[in-house]
N, C-alpha and C positions, 0 to 999 in steps of 0.2 A: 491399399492395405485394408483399407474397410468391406471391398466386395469379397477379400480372400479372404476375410473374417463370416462374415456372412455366409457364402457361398458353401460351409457344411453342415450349415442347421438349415438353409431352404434343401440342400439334398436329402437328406433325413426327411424332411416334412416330405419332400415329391414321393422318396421311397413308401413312405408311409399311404401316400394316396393312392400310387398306382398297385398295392396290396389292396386298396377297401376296394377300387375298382375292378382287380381281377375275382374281388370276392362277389361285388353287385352282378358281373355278368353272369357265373356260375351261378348262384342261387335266385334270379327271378328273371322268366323271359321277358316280362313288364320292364325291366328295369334295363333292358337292354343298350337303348341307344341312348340314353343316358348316360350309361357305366360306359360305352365305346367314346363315344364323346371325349368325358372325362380324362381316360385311359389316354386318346390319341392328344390332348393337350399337354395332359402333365409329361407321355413320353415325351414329346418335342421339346420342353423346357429342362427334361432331365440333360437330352442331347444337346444340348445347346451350352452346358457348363461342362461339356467333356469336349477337350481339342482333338480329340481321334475315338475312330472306332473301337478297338483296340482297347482303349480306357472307359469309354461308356461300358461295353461287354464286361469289363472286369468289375464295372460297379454295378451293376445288375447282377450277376451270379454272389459278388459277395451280398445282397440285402434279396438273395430268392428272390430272384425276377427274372432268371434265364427260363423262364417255365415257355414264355411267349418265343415262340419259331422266328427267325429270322424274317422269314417274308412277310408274317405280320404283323410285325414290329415295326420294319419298315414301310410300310402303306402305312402304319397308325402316326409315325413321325410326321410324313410326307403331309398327311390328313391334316396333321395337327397344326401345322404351320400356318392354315385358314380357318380359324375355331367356325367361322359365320356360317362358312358354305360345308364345312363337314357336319354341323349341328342339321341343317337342310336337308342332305344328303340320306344322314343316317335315320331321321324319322321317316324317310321315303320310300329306303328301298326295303325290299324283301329277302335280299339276301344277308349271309350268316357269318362270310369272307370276309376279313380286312384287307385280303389282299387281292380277291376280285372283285369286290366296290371298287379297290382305288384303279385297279386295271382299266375294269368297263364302265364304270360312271365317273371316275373322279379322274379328270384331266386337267393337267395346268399345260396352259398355253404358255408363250413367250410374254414376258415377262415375270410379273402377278397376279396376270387376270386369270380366274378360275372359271372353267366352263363345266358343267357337271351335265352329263351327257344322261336323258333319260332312259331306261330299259326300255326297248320295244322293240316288237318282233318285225324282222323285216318282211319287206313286201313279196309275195311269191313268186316267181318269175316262171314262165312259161319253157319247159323244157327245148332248150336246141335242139333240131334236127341236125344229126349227123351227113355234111355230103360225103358221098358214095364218091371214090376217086377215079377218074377214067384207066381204062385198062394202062393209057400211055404213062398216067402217072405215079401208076403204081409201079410199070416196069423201071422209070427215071428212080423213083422211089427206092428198088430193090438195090441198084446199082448203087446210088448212093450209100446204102446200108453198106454192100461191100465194101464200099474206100474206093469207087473209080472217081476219078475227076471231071470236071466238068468237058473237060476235050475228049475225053476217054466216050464218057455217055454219048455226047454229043455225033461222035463217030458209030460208036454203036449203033445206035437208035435212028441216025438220020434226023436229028434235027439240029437248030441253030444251037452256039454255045452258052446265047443267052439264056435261053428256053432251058437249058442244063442247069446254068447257075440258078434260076429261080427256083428251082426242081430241089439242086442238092442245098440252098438255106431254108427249102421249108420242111424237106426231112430233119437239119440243122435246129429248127424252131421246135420240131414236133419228138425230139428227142432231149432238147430242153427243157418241152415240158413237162415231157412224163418225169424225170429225174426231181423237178421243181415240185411235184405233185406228192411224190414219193418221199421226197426231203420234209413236203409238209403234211403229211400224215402221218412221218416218224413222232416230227414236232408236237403236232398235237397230242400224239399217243403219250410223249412224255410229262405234255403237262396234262393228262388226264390221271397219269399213275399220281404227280408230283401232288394232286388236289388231294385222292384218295386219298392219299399217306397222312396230308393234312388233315384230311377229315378224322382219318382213323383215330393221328395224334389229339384232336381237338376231343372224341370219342370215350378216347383212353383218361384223359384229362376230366374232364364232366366226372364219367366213374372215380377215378379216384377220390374228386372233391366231397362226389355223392355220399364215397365210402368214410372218408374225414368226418361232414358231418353226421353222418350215423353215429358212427364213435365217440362222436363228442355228446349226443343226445342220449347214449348209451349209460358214458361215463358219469355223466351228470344226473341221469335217471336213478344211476346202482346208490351215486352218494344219498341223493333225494333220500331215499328210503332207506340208508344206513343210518343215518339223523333221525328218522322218523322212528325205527324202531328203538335205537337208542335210547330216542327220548320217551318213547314208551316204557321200555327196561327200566331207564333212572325215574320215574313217576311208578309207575308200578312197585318198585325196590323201595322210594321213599315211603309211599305210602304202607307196605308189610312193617316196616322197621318204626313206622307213625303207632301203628298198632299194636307191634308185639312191645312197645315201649308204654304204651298207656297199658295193656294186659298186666303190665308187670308192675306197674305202678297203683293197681287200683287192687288188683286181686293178689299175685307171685308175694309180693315183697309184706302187705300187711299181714298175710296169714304168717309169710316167714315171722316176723317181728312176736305178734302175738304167740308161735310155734317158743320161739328164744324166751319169751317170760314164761310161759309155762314149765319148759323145762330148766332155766333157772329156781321155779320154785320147787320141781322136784331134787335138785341137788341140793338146795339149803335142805330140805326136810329128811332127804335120804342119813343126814348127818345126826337122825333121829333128837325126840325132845329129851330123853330120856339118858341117862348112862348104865350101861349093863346091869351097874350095880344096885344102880337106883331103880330103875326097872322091876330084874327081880325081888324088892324087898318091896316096893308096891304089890309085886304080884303075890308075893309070900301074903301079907297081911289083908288083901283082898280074897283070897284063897277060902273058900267055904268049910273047909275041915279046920282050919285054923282059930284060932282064941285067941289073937295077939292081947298083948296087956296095953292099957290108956295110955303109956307115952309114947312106947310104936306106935300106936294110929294115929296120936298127936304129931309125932315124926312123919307121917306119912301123909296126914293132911297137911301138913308146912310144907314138904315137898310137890306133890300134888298141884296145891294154889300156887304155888312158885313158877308154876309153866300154863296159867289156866290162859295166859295171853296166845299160848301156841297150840290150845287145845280146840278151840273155836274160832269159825270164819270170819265172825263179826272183830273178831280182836287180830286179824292178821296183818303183820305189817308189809304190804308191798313194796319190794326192793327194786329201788332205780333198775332199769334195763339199759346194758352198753349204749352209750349215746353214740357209739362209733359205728351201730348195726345202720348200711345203706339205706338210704329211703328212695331212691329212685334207680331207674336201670344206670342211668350216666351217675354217681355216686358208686355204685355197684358194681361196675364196667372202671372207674380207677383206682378203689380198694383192690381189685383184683390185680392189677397189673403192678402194684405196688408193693403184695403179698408174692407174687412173680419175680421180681426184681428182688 
């Protein structure tokens, strides 16, 4: 109960590794046999909590792992089974293959012992001279081509039936070989297609990752500098709105203020000091054609003094100014929305 408790949070974490691994080989050749390394262990351990093939495959395509080919999947398994001598192996060789390192250097022997076979070119060998066949043997030779038998040739030709049998098994061997020759130049020829195809897929694979990360250095580049202007905008924005708020606080709003007492004072005064009537009967007795009698002008100097508080500056009484007039933009900015509403 405790290993099949366990046993889906260590998949999780392997899933998890053999992703940083397929990432370290793609982006650093340095990091190569390292990330193979890695790769070929944690595969082995993934396979090792799946009872069948079958069921490893289906957890690998569900956690995007079916990216890695068959064949070198299985040489990274195979590898991984000996962490010691695949770590060896892999900082040695030169090639790029998981599945031709474990072909032509990574050999296991019967039982556990691992033999890891060094690359090296073989020794040149001195080309065979072809022998030239005597005319006899080339006639025993043509016979046998037909399908005559060894008594047949033998009658033929004049000689023993022995001399025929040895005749028609080595047409027998020399048409084995050409067939064995031919069988194994197919062989190769397919696994030279079956590398390409790999190469191409391993090819195709690099490029796309290449193109991933572009995309991602892309994407991360456009945000970069959407934040960056942004925060230009919103500093540039606060600072306008810093300004036109102190403008309006030092200069807009006192001239308004001072604008509002002044014209306050011209409506008190428009209400004139005088009343029509009173007015004209000043003006009557001020009137130079005029002789008014002493208690007219007594009359009209009472009236007269009666407003001398509203006739000169020094006597004027300044009237309060609405204490409700804004004094700053933010004051000025909720009167308004208030008078909206």
């Amino acid at each position: 109960m405790e290993l099949a408790t366990r046993e889906p949070i260590e998949l999780v974490g392997l899933a998890e590794q053999i992703k940083n691994d397929l990432e370290k080989i793609e982006r650093s050749a340095a990091e190569w046999a390292e990330a193979n390394y890695s790769l070929c262990v944690h595969l082995y351990q993934a396979r090792k909590k799946h009872n069948s093939n079958k069921a490893f495959g289906a957890w690998l395509a569900e956690n995007d792992l079916d990216r890695i080919n068959d064949h070198d999947r299985a040489a990274a398994i195979a590898m991984g089974e000996h962490p010691d001598e695949c770590r060896s192996l892999l900082e040695k060789t030169d090639r790029r293959s998981l599945q031709l390192i474990h072909r032509e250097e990574f050999q296991v022997a019967s039982g556990s012992k691992i033999e890891t076979a060094k690359p090296s070119k073989p020794p040149k060998r001195a080309p065979k001279k072809k022998k030239t066949p005597s005319p006899e043997a080339e006639k025993v030779a043509q016979l046998a081509r037909e399908g005559r038998g060894r008594t047949e040739i033998a009658a033929t030709l004049g000689v023993g039936e022995h001399v025929a049998q040895l005749a028609v098994k080595h047409e027998e061997g020399r048409r084995s070989g050409i067939e064995e020759a031919k069988q194994q130049a197919l062989d190769e020829a397919a696994m030279n297609a079956e590398l390409a195809a790999s190469d191409k897929e391993k090819l195709k694979q690099a490029i796309d990752a290449h193109k991933r990360k572009l995309d991602r250095e892309y994407d991360l580049t456009v945000k970069k500098l959407e934040c960056e202007i942004d925060a230009r905008v919103r500093e540039r924005a606060s600072k306008l709105e810093s300004d036109i708020k102190a403008r309006w606080d030092q200069i807009y709003l006192p001239n308004y203020e001072e604008g509002q007492r002044r014209a306050q004072l011209y409506r008190d005064a428009y209400k004139g000091v005088f009343s029509k009537q009173e007015f004209q009967f000043l003006l009557k007795c001020l009137h130079p054609d005029q002789r008014p009698e002493s208690d007219k002008l007594n009359e009209a100097f009472s009236l007269f003094n009666s407003r001398k508080t509203l006739l000169y500056n020094e006597a004027l009484v300044e009237r309060p100014i609405d204490p409700l007039l804004p004094k700053t933009v933010a004051e000025m900015m909720a009167r308004k929305k208030t008078k909206t509403v």
